[in-house]
DSSP file (Angstrom, degrees, kcal/mol; ACC not computed):
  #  RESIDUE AA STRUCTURE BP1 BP2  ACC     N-H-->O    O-->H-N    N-H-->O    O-->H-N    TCO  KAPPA ALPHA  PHI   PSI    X-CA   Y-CA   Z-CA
    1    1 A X              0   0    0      0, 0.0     2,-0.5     0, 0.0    45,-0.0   0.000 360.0 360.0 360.0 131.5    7.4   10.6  -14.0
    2    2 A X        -     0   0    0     43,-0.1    42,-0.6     2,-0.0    43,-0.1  -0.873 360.0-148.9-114.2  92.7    7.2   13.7  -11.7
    3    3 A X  B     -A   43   0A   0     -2,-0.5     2,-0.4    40,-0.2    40,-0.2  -0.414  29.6-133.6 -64.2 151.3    6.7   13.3   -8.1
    4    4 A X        -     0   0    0     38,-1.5    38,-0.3     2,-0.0    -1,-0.1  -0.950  55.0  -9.9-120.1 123.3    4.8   16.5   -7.1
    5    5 A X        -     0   0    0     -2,-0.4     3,-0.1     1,-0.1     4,-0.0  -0.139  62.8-112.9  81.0 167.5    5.5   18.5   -4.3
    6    6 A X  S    S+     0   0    0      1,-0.2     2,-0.1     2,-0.1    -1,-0.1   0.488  86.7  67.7-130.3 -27.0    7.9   18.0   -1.3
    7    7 A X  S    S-     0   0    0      1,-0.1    -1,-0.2     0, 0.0     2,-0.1  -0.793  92.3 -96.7-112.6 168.9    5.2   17.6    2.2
    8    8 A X        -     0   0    0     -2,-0.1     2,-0.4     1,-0.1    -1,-0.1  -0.162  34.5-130.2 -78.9 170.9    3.3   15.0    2.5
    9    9 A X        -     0   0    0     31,-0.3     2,-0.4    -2,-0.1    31,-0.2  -0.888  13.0-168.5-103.0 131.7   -0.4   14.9    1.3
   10   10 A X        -     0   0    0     -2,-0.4     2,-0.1     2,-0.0    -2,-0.0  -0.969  22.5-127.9-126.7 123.9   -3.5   13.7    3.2
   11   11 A X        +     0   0    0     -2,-0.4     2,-0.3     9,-0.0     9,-0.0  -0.315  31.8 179.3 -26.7 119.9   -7.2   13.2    1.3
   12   12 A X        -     0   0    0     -2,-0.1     6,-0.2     7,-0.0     2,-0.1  -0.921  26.2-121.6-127.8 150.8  -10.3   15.0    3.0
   13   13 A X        -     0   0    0      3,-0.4     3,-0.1     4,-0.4     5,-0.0  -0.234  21.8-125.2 -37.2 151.8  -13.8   15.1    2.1
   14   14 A X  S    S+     0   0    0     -2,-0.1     2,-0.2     3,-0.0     4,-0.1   0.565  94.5  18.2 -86.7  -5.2  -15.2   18.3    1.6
   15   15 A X  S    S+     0   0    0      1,-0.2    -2,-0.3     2,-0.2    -1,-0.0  -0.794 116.0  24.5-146.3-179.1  -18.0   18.1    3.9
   16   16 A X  S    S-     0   0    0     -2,-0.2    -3,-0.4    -3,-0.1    -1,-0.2   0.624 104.5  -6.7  28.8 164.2  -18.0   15.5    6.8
   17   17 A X        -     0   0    0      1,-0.2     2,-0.7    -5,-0.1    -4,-0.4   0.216  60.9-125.4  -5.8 125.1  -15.1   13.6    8.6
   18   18 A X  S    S+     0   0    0     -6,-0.2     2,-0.3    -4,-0.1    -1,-0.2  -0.327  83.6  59.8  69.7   2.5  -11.6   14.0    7.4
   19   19 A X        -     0   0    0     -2,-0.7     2,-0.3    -3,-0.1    -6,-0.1  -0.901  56.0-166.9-157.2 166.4  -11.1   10.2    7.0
   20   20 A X        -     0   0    0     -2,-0.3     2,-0.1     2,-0.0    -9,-0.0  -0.917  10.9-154.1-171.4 148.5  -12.2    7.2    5.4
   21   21 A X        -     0   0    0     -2,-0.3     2,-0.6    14,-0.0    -1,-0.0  -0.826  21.4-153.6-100.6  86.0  -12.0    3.3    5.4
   22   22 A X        -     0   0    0     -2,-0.1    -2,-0.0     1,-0.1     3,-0.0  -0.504  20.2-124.8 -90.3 149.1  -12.6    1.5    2.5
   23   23 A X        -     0   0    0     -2,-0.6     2,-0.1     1,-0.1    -1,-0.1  -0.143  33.9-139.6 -58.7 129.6  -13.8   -1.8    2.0
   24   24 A X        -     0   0    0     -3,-0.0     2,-0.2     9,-0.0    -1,-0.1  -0.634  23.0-117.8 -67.6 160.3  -10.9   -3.5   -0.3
   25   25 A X    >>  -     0   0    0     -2,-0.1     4,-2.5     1,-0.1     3,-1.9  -0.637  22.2-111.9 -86.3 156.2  -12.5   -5.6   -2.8
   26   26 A X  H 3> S+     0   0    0      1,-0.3     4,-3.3    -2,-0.2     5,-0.2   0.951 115.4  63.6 -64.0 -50.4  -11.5   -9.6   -2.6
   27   27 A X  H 3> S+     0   0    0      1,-0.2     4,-3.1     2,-0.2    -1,-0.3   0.820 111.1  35.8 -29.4 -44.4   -9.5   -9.3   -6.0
   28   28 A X  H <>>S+     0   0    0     -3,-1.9     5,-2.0     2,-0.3     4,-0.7   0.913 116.2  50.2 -85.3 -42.2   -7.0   -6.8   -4.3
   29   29 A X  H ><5S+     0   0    0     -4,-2.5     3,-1.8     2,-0.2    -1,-0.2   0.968 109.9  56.3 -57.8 -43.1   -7.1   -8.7   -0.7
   30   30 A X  H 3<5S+     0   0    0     -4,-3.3     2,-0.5     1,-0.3    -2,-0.3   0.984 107.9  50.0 -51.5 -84.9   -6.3  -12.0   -3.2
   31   31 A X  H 3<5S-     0   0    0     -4,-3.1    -1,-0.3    -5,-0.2    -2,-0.2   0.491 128.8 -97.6 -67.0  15.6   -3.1   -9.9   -4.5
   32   32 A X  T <<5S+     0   0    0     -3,-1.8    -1,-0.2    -4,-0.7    -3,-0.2   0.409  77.2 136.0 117.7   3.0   -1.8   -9.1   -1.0
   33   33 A X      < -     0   0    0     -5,-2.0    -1,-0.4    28,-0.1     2,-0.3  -0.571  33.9-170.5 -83.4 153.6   -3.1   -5.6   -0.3
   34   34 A X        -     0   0    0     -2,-0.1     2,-0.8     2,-0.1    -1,-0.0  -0.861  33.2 -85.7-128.6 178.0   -4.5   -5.2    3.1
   35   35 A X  S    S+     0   0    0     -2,-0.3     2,-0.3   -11,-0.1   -12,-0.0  -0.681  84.6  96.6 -71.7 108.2   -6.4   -2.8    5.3
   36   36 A X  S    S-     0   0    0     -2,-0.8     2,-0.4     0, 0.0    -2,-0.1  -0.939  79.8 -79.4-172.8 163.0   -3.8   -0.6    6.7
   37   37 A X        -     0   0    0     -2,-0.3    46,-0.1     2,-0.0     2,-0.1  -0.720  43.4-158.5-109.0 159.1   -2.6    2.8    5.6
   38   38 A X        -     0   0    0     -2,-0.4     2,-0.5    46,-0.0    46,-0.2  -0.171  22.9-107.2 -99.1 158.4   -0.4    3.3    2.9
   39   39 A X        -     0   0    0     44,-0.5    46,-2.8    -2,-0.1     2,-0.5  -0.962  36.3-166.3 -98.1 126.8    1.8    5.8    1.9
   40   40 A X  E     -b   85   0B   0     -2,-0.5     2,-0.3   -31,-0.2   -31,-0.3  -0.916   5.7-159.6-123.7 126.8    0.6    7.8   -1.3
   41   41 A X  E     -b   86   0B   0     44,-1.2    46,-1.1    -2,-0.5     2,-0.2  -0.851  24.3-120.2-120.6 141.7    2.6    9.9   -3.2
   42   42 A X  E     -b   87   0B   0     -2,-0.3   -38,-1.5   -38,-0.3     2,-0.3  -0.490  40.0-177.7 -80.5 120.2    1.1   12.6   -5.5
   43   43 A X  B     -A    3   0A   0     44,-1.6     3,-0.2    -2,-0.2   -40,-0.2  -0.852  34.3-133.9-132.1 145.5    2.3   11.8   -9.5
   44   44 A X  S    S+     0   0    0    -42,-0.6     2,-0.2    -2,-0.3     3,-0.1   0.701  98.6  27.1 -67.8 -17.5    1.6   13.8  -12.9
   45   45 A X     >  -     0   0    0      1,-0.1     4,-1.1   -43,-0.1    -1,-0.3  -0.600  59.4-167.3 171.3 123.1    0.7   10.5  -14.3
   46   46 A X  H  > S+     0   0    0      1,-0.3     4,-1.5    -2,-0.2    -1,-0.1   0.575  91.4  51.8 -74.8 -31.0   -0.5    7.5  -13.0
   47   47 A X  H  > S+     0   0    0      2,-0.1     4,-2.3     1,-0.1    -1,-0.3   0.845 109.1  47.4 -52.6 -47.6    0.0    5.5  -15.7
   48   48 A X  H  > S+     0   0    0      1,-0.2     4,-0.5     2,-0.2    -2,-0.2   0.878 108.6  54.9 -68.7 -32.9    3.5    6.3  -16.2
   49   49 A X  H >X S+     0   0    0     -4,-1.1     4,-3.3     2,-0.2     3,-1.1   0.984 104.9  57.6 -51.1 -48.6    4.4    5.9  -12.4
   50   50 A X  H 3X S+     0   0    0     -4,-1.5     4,-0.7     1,-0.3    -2,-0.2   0.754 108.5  42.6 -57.6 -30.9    2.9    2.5  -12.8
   51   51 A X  H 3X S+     0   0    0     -4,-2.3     4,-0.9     2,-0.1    -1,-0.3   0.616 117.9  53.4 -87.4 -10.4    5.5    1.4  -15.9
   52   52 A X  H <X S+     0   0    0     -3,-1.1     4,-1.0    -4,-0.5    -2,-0.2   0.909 106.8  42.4 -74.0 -61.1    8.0    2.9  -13.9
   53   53 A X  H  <>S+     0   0    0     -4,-3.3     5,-1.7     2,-0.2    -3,-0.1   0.549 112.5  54.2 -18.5 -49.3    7.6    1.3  -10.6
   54   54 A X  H ><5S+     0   0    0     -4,-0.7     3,-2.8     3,-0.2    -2,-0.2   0.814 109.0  50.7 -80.1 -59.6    7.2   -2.1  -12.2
   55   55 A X  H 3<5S+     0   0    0     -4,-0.9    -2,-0.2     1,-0.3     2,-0.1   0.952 107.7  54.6 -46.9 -39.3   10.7   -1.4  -14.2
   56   56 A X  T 3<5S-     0   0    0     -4,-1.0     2,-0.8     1,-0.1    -1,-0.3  -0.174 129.6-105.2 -89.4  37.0   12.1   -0.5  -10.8
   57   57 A X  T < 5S+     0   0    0     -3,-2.8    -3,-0.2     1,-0.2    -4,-0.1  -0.252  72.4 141.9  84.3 -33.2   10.9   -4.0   -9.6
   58   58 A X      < -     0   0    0     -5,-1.7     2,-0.7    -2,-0.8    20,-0.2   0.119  47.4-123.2 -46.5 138.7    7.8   -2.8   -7.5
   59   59 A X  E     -C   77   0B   0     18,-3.0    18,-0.5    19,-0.7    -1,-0.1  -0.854  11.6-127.3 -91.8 127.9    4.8   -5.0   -7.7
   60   60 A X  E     +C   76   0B   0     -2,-0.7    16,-0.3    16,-0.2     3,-0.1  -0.466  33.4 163.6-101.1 136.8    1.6   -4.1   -8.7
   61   61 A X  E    S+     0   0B   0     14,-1.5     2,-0.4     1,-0.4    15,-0.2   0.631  80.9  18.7-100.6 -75.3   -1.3   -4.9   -6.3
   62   62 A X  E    S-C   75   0B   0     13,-0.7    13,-1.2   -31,-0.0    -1,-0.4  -0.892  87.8-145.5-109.7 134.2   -4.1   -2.6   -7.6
   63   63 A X        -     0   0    0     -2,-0.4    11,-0.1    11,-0.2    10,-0.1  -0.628  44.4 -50.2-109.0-166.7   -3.2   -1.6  -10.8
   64   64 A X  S    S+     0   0    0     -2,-0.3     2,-0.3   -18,-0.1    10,-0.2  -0.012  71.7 168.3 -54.7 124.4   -4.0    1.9  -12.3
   65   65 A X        -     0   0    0     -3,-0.1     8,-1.0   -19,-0.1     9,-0.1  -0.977  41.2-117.0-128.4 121.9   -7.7    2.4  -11.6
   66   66 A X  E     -E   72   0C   0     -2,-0.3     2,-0.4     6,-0.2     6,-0.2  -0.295  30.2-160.8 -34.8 143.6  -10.3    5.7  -11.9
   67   67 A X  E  >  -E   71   0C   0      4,-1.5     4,-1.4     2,-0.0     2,-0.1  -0.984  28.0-112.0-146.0 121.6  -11.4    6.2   -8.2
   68   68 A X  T  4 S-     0   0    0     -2,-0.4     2,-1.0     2,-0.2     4,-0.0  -0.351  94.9  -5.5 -65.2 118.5  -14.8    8.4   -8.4
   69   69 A X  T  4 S+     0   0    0     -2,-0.1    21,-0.4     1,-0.1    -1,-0.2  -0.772 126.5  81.4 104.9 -81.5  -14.3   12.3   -6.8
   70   70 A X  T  4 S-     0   0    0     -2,-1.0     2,-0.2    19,-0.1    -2,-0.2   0.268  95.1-120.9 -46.8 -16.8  -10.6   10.9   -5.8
   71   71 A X  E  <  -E   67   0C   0     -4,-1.4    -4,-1.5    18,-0.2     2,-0.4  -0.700  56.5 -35.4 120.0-154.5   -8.4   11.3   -9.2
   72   72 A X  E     -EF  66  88C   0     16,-1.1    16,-1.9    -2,-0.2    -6,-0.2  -0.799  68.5-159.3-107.5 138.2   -6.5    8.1  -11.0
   73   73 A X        +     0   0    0     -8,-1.0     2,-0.2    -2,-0.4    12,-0.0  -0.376  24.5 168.7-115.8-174.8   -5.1    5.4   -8.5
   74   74 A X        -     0   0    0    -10,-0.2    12,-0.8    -2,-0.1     2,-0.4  -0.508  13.6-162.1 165.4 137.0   -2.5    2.6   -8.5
   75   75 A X  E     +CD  62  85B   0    -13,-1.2   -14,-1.5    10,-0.2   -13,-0.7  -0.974  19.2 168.2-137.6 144.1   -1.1    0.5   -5.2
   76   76 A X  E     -CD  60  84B   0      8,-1.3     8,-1.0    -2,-0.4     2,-0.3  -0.590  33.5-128.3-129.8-178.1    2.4   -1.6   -5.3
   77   77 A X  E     -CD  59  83B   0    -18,-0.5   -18,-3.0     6,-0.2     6,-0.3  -0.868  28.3-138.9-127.5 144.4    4.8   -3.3   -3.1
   78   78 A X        -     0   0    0      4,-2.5   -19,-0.7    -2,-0.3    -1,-0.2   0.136  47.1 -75.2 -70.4-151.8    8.5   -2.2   -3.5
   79   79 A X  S    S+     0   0    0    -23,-0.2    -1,-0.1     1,-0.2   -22,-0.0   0.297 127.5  54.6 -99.0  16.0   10.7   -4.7   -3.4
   80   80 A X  S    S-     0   0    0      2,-0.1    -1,-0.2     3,-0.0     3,-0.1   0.445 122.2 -97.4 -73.9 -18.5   10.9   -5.4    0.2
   81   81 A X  S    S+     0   0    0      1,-0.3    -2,-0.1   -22,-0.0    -5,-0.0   0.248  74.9 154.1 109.2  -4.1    7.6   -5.8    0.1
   82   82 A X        -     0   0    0     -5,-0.1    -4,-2.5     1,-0.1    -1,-0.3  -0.270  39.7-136.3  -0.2 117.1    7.0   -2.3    1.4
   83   83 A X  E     + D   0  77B   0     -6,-0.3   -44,-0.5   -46,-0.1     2,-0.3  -0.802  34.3 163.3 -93.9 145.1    3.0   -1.2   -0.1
   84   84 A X  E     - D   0  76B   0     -8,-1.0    -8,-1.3    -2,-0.3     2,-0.4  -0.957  23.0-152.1-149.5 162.2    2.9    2.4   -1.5
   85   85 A X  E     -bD  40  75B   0    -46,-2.8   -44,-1.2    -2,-0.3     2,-0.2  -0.998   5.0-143.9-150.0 163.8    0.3    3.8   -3.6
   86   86 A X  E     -b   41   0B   0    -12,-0.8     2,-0.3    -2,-0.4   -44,-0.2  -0.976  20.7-152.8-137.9 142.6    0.7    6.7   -6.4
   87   87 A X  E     -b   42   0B   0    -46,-1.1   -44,-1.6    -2,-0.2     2,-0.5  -0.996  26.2-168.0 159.7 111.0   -2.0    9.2   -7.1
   88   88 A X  B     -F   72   0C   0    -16,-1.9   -16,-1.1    -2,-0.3     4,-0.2  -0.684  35.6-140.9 -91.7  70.5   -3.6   11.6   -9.8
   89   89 A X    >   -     0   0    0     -2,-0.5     3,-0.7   -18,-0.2   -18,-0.2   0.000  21.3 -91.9 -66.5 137.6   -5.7   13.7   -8.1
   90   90 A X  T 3  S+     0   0    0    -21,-0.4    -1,-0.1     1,-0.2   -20,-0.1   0.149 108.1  11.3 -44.8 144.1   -9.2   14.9   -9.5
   91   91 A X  T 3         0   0    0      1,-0.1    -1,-0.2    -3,-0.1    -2,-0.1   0.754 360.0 360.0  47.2  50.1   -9.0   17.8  -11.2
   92   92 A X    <         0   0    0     -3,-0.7    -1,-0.1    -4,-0.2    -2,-0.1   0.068 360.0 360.0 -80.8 360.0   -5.4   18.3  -11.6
């Protein structure tokens, strides 16, 4: 697993507002993720982070999921309980 880059990264649309809330779905609010923002770090593979993470104790919330336009997804809590998410962006 290759963390990508050294500053951080922020999502935009390509046309309208710069920002977004989305709705969680109940499943994820039911495993402990909430609405709040996250920190997401940019990975070569989302899958691999996600067995990685998990070895290094982190819990998986959302696990790896396609996210349409937006790339390959995955959301944790370390093991402080910390939430992070790791992220294959489309058309890498």
């Amino acid at each position: 697993m290759a963390i990508v880059g050294t500053a951080p990264r922020f999502a935009q649309r390509r046309s309208g507002p710069a920002a977004a809330n989305p709705q969680l779905q109940q499943v994820h609010l039911d495993a402990g993720s909430t609405s709040e923002w996250h920190p997401c770090f940019e990975v070569e593979d989302c899958d691999a982070a996600l067995t990685r993470a998990r070895e290094l104790g982190a819990t998986v919330i959302i696990p790896a999921m396609d996210a349409g336009g937006v790339g390959r997804l995955a959301m944790f809590l370390d093991p402080f309980g910390a939430p992070f998410a790791v992220l294959r962006s489309a058309g890498r």
